[in-house]
N, C-alpha and C positions, 0 to 999 in steps of 0.2 A: 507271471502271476495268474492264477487261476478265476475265470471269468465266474462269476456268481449267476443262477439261474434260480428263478422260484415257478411250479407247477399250482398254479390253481383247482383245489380240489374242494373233497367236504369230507367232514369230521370221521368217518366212517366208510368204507365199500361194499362192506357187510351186503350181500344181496346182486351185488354188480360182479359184472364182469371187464377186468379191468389188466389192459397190456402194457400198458406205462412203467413197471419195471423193467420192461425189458431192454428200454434204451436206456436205464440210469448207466449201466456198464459202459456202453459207446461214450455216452456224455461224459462219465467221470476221464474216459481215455484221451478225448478231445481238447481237453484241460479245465470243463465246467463242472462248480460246485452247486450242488443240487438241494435245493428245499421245496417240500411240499406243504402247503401253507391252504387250509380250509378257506374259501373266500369270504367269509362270515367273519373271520377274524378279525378283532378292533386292535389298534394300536400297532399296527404293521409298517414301520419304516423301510415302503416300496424303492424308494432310491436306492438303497443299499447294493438292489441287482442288478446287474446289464441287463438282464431280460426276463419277461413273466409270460410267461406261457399258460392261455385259458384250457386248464385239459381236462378231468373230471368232476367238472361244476353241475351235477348233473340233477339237482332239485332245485337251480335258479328260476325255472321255471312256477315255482312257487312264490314268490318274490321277486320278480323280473327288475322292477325301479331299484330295490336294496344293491342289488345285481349289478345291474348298471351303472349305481352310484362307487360301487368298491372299485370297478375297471375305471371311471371316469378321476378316481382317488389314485391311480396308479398309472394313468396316461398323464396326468400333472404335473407327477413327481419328478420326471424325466426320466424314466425308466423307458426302456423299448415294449410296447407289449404286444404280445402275438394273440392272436389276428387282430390288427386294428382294431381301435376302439369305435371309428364309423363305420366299420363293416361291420362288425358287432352289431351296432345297434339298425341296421339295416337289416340284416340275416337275423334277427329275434323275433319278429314276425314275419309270419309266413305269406305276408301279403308280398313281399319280396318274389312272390314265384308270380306275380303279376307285371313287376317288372320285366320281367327275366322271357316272359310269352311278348309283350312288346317289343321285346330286343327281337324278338325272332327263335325263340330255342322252344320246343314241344312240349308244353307242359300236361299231365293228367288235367284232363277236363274238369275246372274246378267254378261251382257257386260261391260268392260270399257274402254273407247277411251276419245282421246283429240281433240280438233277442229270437227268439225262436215260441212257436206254438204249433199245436198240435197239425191244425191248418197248414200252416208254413213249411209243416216238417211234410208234411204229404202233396205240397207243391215242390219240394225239393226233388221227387223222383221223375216229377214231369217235367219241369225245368233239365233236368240231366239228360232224361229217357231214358230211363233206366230201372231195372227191378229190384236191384241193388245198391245201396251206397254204403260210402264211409264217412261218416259225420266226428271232427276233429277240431280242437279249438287251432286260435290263431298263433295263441302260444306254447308251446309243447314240449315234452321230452318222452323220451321211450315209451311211445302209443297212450300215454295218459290221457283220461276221459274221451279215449278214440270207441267208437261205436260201428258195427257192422250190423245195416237194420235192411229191412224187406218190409213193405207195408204190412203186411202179416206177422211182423215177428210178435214174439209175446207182449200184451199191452203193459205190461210190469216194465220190461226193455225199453217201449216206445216213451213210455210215461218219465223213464230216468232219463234218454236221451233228449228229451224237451226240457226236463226240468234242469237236467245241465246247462241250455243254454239259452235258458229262459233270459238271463240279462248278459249275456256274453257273446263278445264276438264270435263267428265260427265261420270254417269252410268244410264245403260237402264235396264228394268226388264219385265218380259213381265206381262199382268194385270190380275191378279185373282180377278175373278170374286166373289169368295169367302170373298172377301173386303166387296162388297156390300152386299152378300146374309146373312151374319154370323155377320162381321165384323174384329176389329182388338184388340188382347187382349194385355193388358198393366201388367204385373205382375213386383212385386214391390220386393225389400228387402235391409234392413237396415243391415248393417255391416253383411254381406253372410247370413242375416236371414231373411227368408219369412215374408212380411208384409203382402201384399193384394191387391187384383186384380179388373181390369175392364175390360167392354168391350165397344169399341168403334165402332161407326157407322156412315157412311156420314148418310147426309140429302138426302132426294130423290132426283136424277138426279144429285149427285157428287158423288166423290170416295175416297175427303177429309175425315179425321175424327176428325180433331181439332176442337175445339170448335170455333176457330177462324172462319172456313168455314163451319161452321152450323151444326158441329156433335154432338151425342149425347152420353152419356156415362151412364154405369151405373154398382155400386158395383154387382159382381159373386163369386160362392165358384169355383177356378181354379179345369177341371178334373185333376184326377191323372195324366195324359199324359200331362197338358198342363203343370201344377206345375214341375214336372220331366224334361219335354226340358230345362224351363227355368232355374232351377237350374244347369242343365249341363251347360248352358250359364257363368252362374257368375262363377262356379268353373274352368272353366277353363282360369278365369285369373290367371296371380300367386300370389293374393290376393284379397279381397272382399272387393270392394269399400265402401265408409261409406254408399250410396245411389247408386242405378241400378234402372234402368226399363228397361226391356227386353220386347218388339214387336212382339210378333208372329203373325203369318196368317196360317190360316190350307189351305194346299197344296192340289192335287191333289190327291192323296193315301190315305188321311185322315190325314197325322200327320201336325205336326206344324214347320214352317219355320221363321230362325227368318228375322225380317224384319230391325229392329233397336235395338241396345245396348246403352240406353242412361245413361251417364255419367256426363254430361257434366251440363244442367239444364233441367233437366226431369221437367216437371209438375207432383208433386205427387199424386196428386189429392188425398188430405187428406179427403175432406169433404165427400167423396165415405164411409168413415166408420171413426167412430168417433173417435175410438183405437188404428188408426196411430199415429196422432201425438203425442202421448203420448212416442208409441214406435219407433219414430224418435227421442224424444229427452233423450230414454233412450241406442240407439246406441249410441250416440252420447256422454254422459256422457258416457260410458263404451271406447270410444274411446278415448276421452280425458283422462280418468284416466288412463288409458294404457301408454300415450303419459306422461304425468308427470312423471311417474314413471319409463321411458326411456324404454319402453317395445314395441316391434311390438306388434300392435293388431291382429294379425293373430298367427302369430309364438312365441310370446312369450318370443322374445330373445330382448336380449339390442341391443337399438338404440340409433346412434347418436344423442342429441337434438338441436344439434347446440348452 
């Protein structure tokens, strides 16, 4: 009998860049029946699938509690949903990367404050030391209300990045340049196992590297150093998500900083190499049989199935 799977998206991708078809083919071969279902959607009988899978939800950030409330609507139901629903709501703020520096893993040197002024915003560069930053809410998606300022930049710029977060949370970072010159690498892995890696790069004269703001990407064999940070990353949750993409930026000293621990709906950028989605949707069976069998996929031990 063919397993049923539902893909959490939004109404539209008009504008995105998006790889998610490319594993429907693996998935339909595996013996899983595939719906794509906008998370907005009311009257959704989430039971109906063995598994929900959070993948291009990518203006939940506009609504984060609605957000939350439809995953929290579909972890009830007894459905399996990927990525946890407490990891989820841990990895939606980015204050998680404060965690994650307590654990011990290197994170971009980062301020966090709430409400902002003009004061504030020009104690942020001395508090960093630095001549440059990047000023970014706490909740986010593809560089949204992210700003690259210099005390000097135009008072039009300074004046919108204050009033953006005149009553909001924010964190400040200060700007490696290394963004530009190198880029930014994306390493992947399925159920705590190394898939594969990219690197991204703004378009000349940004600092962006989504594809959204003109960046370019393209498949690498990760160094040893860069593979190794990142695996320190995912191990040190206290279990390995069914899907990760870990953010690095090589720092100062040469090593690697993480920048983002994505959870949540990572862009996998399957088409980077053709042998992902095969092994995305061979985690994925191996995580489901796990879960039928009332077994943590990590530990091994019985779990509840509800």
């Amino acid at each position: 009998m063919p397993r049923s799977c539902a893909f959490l998206t939004i109404p539209s991708l008009a504008g995105f860049f998006s790889d998610d078809h490319l594993v429907h083919g693996p998935l339909a071969a595996a013996g899983w029946r595939l719906e794509s279902i906008p998370w907005r959607q009311g009257q959704v009988d989430w039971g109906r699938f063995d598994l929900v899978l959070i993948r291009s939800t990518w203006d939940y950030y506009h609504d984060p509690e609605a957000f939350l409330a439809t995953l929290a609507k579909i972890d009830h139901s007894g459905t399996c949903l990927q990525n946890d629903l407490r990891l989820v709501q841990w990895n939606l703020r980015k204050t998680y990367l404060r965690d994650l520096e307590t654990a011990g893993i290197p994170i971009v040197p980062t301020h966090w404050g709430e409400g902002l002024d003009r004061d504030g915003l020009d104690g942020l560069f001395d508090a960093l030391r630095t001549a440059e930053l990047v000023l970014k809410p706490v909740v986010s998606a593809g560089a949204h209300d992210t700003f690259r300022l210099r005390r000097d930049s135009p008072p039009q710029v300074l004046a919108q990045a204050v009033g953006t977060f005149a009553r909001r949370p924010f964190m400040a970072q200060p700007f490696l340049d290394t963004i530009v010159r190198e880029g930014e690498y994306s390493v992947f892995f399925f159920a705590g196992v190394y898939s594969h890696t990219v690197l991204k790069r703004p378009k000349p004269g940004d600092f962006r590297v989504q594809e959204e703001h003109g960046g370019r990407l393209r498949a690498i064999a990760p160094a040893a150093r860069l593979l190794a940070q990142a695996g320190t990353v995912v191990a040190s949750l206290a279990q390995p998500p069914l899907y990760a993409r870990v953010d690095l930026v090589r720092g100062s000293d040469g090593g690697f900083l993480l920048m983002e621990l994505e959870l949540i709906e990572p862009s996998l950028y399957f088409r980077t190499d053709p042998a992902a989605p095969g092994r995305f949707v061979q985690a994925l069976d191996r995580w489901s049989s796990l879960r039928d069998t009332g077994l943590d996929h990590n530990s091994g031990r019985r779990v509840d199935k509800r």
